[in-house]
PDB file of N, CA, C and O in Angstrom:
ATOM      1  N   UNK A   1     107.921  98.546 108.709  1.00  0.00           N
ATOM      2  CA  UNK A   1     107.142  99.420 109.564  1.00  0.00           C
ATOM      3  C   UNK A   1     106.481  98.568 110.642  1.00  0.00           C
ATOM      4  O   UNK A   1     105.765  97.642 110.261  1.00  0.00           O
ATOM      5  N   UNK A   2     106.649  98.787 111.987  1.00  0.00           N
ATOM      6  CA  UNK A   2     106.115  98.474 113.251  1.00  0.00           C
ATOM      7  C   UNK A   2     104.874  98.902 113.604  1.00  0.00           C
ATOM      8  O   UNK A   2     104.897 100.094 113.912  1.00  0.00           O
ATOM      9  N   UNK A   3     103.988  98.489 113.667  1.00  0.00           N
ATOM     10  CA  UNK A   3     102.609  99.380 114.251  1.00  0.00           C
ATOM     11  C   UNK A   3     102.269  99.283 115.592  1.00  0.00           C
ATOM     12  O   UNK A   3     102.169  98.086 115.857  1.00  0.00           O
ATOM     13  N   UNK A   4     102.053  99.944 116.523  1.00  0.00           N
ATOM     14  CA  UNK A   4     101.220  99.987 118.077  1.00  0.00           C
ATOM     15  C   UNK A   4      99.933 100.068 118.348  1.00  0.00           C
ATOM     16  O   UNK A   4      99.828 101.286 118.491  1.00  0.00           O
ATOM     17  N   UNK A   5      98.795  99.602 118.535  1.00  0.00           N
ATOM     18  CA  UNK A   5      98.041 100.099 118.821  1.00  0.00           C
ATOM     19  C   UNK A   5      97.728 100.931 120.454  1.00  0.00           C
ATOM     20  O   UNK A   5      97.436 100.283 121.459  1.00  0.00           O
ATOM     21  N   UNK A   6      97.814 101.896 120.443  1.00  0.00           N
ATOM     22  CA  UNK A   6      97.547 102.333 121.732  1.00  0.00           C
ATOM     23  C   UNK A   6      96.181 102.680 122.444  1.00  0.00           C
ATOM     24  O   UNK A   6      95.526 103.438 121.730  1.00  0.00           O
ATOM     25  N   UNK A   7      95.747 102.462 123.254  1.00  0.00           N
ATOM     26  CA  UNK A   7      94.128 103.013 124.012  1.00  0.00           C
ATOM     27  C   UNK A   7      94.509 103.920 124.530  1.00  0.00           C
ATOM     28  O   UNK A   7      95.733 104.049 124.557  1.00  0.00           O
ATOM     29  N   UNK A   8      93.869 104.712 125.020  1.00  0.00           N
ATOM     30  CA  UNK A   8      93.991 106.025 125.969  1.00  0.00           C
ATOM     31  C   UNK A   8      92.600 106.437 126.580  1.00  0.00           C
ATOM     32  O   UNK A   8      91.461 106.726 126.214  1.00  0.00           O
ATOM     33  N   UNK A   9      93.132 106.339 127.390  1.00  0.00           N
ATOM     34  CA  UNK A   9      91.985 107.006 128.718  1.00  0.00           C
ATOM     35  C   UNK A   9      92.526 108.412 129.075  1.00  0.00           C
ATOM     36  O   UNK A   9      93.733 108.644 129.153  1.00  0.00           O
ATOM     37  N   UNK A  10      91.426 109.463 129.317  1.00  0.00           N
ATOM     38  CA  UNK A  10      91.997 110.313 129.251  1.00  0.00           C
ATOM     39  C   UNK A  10      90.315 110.996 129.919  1.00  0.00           C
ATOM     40  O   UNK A  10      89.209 110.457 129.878  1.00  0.00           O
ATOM     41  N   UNK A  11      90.789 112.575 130.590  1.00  0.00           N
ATOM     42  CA  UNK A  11      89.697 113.285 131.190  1.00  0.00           C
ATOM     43  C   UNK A  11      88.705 113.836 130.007  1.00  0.00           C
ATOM     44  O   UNK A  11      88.984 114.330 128.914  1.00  0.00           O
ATOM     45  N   UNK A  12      87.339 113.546 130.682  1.00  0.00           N
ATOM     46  CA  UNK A  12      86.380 113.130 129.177  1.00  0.00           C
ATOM     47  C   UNK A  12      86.261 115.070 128.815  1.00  0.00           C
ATOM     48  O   UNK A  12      86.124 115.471 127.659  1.00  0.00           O
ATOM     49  N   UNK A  13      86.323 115.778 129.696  1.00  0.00           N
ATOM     50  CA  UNK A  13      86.398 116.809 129.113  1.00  0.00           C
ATOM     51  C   UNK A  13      87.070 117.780 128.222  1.00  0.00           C
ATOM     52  O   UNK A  13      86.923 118.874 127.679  1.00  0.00           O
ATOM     53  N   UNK A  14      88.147 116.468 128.414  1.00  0.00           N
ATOM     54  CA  UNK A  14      89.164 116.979 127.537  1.00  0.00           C
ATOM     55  C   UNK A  14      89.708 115.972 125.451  1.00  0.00           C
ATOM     56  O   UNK A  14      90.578 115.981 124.579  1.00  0.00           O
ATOM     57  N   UNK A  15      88.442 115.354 125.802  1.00  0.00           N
ATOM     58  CA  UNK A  15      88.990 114.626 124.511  1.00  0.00           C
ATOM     59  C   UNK A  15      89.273 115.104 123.033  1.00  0.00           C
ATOM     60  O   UNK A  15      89.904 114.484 122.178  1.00  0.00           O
ATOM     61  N   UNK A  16      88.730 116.219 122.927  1.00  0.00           N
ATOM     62  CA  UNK A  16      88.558 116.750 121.404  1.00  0.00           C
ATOM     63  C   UNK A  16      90.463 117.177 121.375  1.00  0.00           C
ATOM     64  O   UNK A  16      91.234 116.774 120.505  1.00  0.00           O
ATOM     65  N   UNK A  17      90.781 117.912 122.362  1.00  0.00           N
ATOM     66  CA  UNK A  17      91.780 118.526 122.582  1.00  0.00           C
ATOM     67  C   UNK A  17      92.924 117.453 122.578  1.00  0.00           C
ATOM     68  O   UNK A  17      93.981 117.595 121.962  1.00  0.00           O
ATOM     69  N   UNK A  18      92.495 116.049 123.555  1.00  0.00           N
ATOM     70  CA  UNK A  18      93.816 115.290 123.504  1.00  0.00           C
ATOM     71  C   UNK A  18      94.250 114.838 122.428  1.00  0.00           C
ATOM     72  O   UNK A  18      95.392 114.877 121.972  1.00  0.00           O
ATOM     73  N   UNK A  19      92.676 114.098 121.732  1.00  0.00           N
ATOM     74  CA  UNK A  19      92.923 113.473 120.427  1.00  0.00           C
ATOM     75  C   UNK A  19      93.906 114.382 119.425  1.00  0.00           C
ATOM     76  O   UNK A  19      94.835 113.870 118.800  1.00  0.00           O
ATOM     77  N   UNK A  20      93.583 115.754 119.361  1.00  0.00           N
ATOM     78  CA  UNK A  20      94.467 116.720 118.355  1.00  0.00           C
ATOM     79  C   UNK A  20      95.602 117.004 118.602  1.00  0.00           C
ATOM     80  O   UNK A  20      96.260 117.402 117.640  1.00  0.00           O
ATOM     81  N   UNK A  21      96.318 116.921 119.996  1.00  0.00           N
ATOM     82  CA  UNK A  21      97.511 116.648 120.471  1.00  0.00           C
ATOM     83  C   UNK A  21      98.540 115.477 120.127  1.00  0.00           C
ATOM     84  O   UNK A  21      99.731 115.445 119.820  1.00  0.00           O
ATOM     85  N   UNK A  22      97.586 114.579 120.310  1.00  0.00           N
ATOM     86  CA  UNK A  22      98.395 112.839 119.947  1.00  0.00           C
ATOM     87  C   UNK A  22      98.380 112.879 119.037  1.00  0.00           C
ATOM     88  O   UNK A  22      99.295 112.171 118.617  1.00  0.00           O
ATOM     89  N   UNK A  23      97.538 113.583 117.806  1.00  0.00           N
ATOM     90  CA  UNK A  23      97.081 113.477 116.413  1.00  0.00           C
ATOM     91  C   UNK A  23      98.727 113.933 115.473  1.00  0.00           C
ATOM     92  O   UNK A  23      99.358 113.429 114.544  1.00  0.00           O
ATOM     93  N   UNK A  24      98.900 115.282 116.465  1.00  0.00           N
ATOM     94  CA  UNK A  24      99.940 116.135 115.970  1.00  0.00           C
ATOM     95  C   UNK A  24     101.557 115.272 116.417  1.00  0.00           C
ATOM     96  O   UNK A  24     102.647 115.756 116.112  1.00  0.00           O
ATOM     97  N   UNK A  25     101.428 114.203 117.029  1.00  0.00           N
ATOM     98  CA  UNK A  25     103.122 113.615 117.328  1.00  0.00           C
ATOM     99  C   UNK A  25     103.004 112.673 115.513  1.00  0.00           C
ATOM    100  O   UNK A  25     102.137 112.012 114.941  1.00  0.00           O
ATOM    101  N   UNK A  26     104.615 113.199 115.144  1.00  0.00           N
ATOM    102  CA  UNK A  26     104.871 112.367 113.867  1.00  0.00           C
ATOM    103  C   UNK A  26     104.368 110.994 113.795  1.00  0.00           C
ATOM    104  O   UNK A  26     103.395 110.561 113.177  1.00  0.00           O
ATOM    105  N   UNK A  27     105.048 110.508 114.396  1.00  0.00           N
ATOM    106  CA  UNK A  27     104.570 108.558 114.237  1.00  0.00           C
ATOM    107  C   UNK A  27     103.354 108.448 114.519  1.00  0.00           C
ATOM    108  O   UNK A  27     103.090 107.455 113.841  1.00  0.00           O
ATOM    109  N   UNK A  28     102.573 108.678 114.931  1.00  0.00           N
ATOM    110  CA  UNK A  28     100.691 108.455 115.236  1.00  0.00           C
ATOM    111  C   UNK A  28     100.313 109.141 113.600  1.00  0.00           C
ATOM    112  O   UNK A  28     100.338 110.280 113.136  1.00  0.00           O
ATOM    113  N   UNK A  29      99.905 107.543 112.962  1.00  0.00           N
ATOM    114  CA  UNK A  29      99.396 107.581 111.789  1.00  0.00           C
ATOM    115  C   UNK A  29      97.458 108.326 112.048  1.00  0.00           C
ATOM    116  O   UNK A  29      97.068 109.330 111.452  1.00  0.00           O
ATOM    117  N   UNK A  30      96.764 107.680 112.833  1.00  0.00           N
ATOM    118  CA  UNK A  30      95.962 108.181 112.912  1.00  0.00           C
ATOM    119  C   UNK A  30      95.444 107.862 114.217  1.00  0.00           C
ATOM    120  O   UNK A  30      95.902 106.969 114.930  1.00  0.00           O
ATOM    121  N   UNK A  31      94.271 108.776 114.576  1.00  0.00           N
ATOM    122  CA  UNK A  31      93.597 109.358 116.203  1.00  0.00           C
ATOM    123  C   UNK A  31      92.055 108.156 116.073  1.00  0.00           C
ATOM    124  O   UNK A  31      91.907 107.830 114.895  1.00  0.00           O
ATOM    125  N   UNK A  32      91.266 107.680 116.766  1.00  0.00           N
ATOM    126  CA  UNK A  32      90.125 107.582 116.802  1.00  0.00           C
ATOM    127  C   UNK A  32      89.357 107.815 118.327  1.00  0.00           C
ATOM    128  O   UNK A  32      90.009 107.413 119.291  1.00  0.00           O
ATOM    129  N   UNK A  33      88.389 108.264 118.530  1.00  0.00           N
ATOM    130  CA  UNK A  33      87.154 108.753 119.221  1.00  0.00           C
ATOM    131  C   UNK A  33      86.520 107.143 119.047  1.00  0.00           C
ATOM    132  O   UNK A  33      86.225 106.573 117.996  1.00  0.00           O
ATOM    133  N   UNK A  34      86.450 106.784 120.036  1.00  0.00           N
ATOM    134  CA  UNK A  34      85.698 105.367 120.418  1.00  0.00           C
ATOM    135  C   UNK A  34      84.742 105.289 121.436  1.00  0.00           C
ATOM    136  O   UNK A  34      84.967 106.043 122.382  1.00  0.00           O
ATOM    137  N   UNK A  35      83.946 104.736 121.498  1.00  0.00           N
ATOM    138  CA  UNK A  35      83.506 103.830 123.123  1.00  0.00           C
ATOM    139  C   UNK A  35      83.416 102.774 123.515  1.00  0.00           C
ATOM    140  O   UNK A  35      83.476 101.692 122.930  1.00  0.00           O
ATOM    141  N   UNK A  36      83.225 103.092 124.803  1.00  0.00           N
ATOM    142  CA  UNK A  36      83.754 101.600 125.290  1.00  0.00           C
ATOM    143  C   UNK A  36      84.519 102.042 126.462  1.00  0.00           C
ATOM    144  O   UNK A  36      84.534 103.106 127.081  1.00  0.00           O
ATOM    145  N   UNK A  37      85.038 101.126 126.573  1.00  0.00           N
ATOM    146  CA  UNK A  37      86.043 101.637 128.206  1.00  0.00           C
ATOM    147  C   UNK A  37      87.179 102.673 128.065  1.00  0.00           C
ATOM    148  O   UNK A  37      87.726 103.385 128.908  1.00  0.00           O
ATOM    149  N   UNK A  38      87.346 102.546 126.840  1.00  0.00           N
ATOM    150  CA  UNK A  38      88.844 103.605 126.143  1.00  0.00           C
ATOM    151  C   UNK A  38      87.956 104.862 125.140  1.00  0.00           C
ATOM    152  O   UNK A  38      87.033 104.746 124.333  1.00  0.00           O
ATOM    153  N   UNK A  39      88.673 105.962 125.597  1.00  0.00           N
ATOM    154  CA  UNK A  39      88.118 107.094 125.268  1.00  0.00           C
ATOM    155  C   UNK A  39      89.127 107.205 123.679  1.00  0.00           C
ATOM    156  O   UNK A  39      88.246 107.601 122.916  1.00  0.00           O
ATOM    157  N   UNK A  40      90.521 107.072 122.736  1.00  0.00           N
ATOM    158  CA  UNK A  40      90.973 107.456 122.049  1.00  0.00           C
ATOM    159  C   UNK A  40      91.926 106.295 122.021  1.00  0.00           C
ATOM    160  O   UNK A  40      92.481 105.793 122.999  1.00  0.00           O
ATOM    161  N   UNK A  41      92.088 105.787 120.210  1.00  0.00           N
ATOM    162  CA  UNK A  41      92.769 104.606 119.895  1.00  0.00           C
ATOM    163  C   UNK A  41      93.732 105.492 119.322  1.00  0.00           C
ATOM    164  O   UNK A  41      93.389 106.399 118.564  1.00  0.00           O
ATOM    165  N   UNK A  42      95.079 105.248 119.687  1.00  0.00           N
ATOM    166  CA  UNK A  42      96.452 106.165 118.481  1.00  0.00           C
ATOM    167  C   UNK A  42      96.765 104.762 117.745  1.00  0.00           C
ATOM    168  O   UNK A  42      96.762 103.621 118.208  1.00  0.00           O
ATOM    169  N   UNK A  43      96.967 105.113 116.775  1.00  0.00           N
ATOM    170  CA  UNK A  43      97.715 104.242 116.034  1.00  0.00           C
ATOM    171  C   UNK A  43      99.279 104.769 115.738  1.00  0.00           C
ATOM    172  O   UNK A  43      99.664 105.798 115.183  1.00  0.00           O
ATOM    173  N   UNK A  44      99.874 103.886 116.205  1.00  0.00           N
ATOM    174  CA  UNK A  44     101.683 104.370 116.000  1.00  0.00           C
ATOM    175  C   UNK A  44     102.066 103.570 114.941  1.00  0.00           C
ATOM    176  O   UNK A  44     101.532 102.476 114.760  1.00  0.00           O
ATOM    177  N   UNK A  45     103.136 104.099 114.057  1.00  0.00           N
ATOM    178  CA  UNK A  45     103.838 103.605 113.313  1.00  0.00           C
ATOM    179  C   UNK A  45     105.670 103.813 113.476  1.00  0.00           C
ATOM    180  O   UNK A  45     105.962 105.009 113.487  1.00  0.00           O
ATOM    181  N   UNK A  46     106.447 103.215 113.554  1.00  0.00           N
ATOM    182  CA  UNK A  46     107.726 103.208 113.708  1.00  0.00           C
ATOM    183  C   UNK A  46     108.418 102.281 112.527  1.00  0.00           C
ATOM    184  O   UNK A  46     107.745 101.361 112.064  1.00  0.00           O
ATOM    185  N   UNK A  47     109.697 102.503 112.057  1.00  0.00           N
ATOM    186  CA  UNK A  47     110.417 102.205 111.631  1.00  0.00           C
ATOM    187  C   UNK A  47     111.193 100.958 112.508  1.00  0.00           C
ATOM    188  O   UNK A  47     111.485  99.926 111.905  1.00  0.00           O
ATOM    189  N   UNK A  48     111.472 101.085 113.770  1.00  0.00           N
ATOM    190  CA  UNK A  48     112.688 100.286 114.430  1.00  0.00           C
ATOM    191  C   UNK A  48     111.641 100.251 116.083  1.00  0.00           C
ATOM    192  O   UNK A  48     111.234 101.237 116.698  1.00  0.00           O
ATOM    193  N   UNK A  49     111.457  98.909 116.407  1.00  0.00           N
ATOM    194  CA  UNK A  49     111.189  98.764 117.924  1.00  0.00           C
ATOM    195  C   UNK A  49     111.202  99.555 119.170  1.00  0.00           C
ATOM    196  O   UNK A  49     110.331  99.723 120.023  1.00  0.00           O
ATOM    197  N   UNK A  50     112.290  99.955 119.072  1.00  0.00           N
ATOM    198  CA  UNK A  50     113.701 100.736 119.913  1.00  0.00           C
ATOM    199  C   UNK A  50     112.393 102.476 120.070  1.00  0.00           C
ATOM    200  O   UNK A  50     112.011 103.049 121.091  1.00  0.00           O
ATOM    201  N   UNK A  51     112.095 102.777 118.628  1.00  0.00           N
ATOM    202  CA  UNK A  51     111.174 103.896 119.076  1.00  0.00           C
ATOM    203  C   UNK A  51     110.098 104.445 119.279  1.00  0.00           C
ATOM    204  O   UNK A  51     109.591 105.554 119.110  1.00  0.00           O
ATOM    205  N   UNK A  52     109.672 102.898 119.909  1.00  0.00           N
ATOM    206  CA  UNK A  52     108.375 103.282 120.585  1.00  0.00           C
ATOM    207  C   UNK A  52     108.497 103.795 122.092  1.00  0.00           C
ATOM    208  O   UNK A  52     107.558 104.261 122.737  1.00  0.00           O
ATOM    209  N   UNK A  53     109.637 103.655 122.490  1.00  0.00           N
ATOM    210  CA  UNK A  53     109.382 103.990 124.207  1.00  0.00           C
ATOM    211  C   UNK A  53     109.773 105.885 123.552  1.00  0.00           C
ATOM    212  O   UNK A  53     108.906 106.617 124.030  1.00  0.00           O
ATOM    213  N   UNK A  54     110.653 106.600 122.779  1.00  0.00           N
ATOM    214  CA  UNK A  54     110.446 108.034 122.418  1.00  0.00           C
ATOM    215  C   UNK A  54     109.174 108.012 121.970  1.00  0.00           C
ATOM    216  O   UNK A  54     108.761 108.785 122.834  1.00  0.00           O
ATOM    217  N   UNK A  55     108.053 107.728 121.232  1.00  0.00           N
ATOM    218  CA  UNK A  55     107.352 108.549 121.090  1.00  0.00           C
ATOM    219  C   UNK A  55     105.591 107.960 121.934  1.00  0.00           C
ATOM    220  O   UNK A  55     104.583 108.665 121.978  1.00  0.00           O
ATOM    221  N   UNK A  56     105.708 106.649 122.448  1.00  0.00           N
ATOM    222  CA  UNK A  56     104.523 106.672 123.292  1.00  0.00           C
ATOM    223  C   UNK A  56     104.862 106.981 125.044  1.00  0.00           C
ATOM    224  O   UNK A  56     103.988 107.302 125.849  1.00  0.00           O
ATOM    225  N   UNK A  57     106.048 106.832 125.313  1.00  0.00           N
ATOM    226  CA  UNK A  57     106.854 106.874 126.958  1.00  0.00           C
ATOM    227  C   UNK A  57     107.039 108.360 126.731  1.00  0.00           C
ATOM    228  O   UNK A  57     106.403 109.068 127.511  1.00  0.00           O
ATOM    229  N   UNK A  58     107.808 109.002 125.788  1.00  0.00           N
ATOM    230  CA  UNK A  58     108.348 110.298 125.820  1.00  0.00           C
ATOM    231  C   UNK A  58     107.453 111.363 125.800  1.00  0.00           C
ATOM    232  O   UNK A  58     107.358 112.257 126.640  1.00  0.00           O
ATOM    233  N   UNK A  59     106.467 111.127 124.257  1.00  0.00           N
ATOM    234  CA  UNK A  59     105.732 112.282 123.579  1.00  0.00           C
ATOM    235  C   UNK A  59     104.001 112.088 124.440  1.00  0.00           C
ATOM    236  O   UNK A  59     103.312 112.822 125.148  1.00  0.00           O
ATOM    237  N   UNK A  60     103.823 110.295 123.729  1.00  0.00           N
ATOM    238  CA  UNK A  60     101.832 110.679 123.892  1.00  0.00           C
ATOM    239  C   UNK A  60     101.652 110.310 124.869  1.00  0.00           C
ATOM    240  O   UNK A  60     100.447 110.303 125.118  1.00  0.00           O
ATOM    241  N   UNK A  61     102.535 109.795 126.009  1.00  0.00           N
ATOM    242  CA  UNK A  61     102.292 109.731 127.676  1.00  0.00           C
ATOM    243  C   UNK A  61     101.844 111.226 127.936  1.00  0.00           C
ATOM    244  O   UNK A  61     100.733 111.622 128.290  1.00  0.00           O
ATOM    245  N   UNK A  62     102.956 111.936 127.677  1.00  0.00           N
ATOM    246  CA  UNK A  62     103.200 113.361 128.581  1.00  0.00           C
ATOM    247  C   UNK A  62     102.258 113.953 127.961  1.00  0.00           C
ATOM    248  O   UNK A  62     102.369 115.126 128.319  1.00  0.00           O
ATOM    249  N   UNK A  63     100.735 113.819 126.709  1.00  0.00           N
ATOM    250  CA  UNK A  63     100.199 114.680 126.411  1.00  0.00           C
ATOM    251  C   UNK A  63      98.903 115.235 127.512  1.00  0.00           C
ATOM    252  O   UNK A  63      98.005 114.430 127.762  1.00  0.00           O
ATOM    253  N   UNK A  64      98.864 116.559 128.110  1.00  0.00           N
ATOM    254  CA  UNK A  64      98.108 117.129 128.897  1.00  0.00           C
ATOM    255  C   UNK A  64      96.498 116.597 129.279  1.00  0.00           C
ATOM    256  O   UNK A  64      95.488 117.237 128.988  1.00  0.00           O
ATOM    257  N   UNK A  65      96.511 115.604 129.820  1.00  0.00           N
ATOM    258  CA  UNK A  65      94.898 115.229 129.558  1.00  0.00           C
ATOM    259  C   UNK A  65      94.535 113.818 130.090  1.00  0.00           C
ATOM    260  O   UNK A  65      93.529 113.505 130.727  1.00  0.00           O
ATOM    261  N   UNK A  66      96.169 112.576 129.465  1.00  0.00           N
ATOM    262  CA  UNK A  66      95.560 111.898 129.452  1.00  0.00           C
ATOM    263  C   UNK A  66      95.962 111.099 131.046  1.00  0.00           C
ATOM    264  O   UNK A  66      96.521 111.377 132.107  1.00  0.00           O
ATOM    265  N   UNK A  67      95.486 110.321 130.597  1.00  0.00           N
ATOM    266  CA  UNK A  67      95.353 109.229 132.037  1.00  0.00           C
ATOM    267  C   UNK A  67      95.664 108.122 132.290  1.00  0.00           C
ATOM    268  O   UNK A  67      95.770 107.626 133.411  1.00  0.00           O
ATOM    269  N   UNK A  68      95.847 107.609 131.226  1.00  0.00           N
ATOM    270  CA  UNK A  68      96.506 106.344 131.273  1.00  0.00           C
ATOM    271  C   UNK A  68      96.472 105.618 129.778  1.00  0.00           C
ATOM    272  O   UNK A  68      95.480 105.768 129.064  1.00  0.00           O
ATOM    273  N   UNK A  69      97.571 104.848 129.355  1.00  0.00           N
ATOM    274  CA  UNK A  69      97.091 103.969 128.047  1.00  0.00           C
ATOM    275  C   UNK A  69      97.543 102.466 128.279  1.00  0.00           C
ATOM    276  O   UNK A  69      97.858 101.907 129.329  1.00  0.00           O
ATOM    277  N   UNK A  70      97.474 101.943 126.875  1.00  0.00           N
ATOM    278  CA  UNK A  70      97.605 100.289 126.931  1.00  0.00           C
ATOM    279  C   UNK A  70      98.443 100.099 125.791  1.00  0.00           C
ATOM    280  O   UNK A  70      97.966 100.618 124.781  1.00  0.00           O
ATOM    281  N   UNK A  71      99.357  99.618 125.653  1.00  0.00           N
ATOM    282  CA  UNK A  71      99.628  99.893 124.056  1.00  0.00           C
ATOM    283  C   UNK A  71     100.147  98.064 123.713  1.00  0.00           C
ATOM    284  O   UNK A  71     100.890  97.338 124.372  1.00  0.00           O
ATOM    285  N   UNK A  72      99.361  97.779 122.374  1.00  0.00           N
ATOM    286  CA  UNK A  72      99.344  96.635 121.660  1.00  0.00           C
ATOM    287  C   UNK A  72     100.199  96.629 120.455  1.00  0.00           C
ATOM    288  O   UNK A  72     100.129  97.563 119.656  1.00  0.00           O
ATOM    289  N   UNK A  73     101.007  95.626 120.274  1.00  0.00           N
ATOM    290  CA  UNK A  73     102.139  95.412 118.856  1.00  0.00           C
ATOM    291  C   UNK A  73     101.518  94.840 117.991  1.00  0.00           C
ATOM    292  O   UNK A  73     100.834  93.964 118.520  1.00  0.00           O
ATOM    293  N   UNK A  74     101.398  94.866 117.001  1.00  0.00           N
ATOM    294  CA  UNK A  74     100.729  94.500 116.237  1.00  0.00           C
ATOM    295  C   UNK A  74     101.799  93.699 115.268  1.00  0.00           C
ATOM    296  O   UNK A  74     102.691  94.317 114.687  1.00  0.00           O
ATOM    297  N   UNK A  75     101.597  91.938 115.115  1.00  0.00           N
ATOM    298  CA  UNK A  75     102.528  91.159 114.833  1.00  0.00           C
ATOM    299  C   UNK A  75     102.579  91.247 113.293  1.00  0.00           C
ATOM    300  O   UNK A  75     103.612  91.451 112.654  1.00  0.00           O
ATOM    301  N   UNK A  76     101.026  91.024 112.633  1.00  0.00           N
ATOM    302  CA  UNK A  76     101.070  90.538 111.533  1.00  0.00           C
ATOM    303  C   UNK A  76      99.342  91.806 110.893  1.00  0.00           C
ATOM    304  O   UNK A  76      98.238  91.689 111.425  1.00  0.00           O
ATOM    305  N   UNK A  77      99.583  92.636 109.960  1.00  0.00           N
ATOM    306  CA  UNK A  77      98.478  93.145 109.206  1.00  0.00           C
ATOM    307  C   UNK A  77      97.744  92.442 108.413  1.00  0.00           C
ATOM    308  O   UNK A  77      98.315  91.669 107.645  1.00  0.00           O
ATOM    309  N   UNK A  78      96.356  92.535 108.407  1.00  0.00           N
ATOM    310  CA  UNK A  78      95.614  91.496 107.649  1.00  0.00           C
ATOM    311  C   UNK A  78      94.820  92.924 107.038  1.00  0.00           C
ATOM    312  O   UNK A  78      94.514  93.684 107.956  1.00  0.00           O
ATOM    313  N   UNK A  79      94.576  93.237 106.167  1.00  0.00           N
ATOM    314  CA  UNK A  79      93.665  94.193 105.349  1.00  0.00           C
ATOM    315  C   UNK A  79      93.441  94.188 104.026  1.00  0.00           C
ATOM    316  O   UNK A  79      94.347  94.061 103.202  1.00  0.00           O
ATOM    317  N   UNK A  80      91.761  94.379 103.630  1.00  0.00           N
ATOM    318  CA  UNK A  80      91.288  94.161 102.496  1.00  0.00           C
ATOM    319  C   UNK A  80      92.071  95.158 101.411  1.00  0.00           C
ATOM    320  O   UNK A  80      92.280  94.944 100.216  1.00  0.00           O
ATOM    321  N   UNK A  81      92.427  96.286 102.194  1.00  0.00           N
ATOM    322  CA  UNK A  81      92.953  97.280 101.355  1.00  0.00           C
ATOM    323  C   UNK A  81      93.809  96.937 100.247  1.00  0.00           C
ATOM    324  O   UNK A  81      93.812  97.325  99.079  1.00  0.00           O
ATOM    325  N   UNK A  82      94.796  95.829 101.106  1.00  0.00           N
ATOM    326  CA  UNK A  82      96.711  95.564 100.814  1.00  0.00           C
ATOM    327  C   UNK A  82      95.897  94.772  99.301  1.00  0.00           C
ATOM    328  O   UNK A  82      96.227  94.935  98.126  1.00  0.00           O
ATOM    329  N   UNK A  83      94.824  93.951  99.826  1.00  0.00           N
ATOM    330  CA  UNK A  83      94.084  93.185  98.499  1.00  0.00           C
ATOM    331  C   UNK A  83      94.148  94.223  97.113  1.00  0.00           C
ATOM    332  O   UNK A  83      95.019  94.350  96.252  1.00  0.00           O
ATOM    333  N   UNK A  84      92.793  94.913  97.311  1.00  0.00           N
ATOM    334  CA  UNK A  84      92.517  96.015  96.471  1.00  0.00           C
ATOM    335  C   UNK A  84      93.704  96.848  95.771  1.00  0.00           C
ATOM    336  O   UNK A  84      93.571  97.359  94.659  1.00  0.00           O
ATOM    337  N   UNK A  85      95.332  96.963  96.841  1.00  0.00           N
ATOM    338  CA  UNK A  85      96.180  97.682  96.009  1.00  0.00           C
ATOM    339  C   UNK A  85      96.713  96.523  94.850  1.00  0.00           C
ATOM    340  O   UNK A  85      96.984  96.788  93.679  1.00  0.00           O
ATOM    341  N   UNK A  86      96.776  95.366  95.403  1.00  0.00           N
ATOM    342  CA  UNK A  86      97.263  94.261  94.577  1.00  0.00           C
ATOM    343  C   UNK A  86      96.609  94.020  93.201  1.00  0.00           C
ATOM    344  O   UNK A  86      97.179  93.859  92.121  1.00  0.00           O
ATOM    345  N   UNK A  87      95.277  94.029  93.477  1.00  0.00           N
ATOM    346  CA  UNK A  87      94.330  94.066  92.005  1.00  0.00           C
ATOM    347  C   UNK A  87      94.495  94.669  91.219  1.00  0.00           C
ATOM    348  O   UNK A  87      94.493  94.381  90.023  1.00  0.00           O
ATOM    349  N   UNK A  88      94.791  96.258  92.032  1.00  0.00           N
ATOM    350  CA  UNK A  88      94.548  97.414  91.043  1.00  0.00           C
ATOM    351  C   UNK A  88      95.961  97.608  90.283  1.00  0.00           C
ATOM    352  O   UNK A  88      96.202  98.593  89.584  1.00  0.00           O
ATOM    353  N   UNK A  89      96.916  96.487  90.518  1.00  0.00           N
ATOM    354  CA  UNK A  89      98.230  96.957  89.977  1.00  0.00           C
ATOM    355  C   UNK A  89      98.259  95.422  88.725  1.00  0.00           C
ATOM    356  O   UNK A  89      99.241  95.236  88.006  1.00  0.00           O
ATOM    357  N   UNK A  90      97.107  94.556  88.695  1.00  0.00           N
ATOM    358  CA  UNK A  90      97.112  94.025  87.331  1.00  0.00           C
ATOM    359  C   UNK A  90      97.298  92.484  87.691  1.00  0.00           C
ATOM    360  O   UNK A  90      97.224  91.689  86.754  1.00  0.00           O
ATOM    361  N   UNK A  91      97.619  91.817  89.451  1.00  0.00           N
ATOM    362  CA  UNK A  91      97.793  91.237  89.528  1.00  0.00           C
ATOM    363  C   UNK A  91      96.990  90.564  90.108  1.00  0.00           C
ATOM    364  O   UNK A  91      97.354  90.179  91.219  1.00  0.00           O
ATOM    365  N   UNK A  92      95.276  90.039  89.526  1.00  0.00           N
ATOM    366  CA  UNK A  92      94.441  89.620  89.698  1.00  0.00           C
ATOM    367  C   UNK A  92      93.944  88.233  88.668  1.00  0.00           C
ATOM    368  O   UNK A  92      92.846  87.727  88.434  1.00  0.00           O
ATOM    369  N   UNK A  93      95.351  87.934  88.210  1.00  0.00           N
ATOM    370  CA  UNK A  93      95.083  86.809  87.395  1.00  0.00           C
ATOM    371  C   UNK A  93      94.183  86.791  86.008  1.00  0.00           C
ATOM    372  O   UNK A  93      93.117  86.183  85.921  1.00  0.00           O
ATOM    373  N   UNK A  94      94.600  87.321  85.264  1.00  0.00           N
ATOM    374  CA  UNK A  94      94.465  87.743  84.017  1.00  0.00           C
ATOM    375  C   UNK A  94      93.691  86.521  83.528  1.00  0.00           C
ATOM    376  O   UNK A  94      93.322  86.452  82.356  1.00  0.00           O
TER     377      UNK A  94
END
C-alpha cells in the first residue's frame, strides 16, 4: 500500500462540504479539517503508483470547491500503532 498525503486549499465557505466529497472518493482513507495555510489534509491510499494521477488528477482535483492541492508520498510509515498491533499479537518478548 502507497500512501499520499494531500493538502487542499479550497473556498473557506465551502469546507464542511468539500471535506465530505473527498471523504466519499474510495482511496482517501481519511479527511482532516486543519489550520494553518491548508484548509483539508486527504490521506490517499493506493495499491500501485500508476493510481494516483486517477484518483487525486481525476477524482479529488475535480471536487467542486477546491482550489488547489500539494500532494506528498509518503516513503516509509513510522507509527506507534504498527507497535501496539505487534504486542498485542504476543510478540513482546515473553
Amino acid at each position: 500500500m502507497i500512501t499520499a498525503i494531500v493538502m487542499i486549499s479550497c473556498e473557506v465557505d465551502r469546507i464542511p462540504e468539500v471535506a465530505e466529497a473527498v471523504a466519499d472518493i474510495p482511496a482517501v482513507s481519511e479527511v482532516y479539517s486543519v489550520t494553518g495555510d491548508t484548509d483539508l489534509i486527504a490521506m490517499v491510499r493506493v495499491k500501485a503508483h500508476e493510481e494516483f494521477a486517477d484518483v487525486i488528477a481525476d477524482q479529488l482535483n475535480k471536487v467542486e470547491g477546491i482550489v488547489g492541492t500539494s500532494t506528498h508520498i509518503a516513503f516509509r510509515t513510522y507509527s506507534s500503532h504498527d507497535l501496539e498491533a505487534a504486542f498485542s499479537l504476543g510478540l513482546e518478548g515473553d
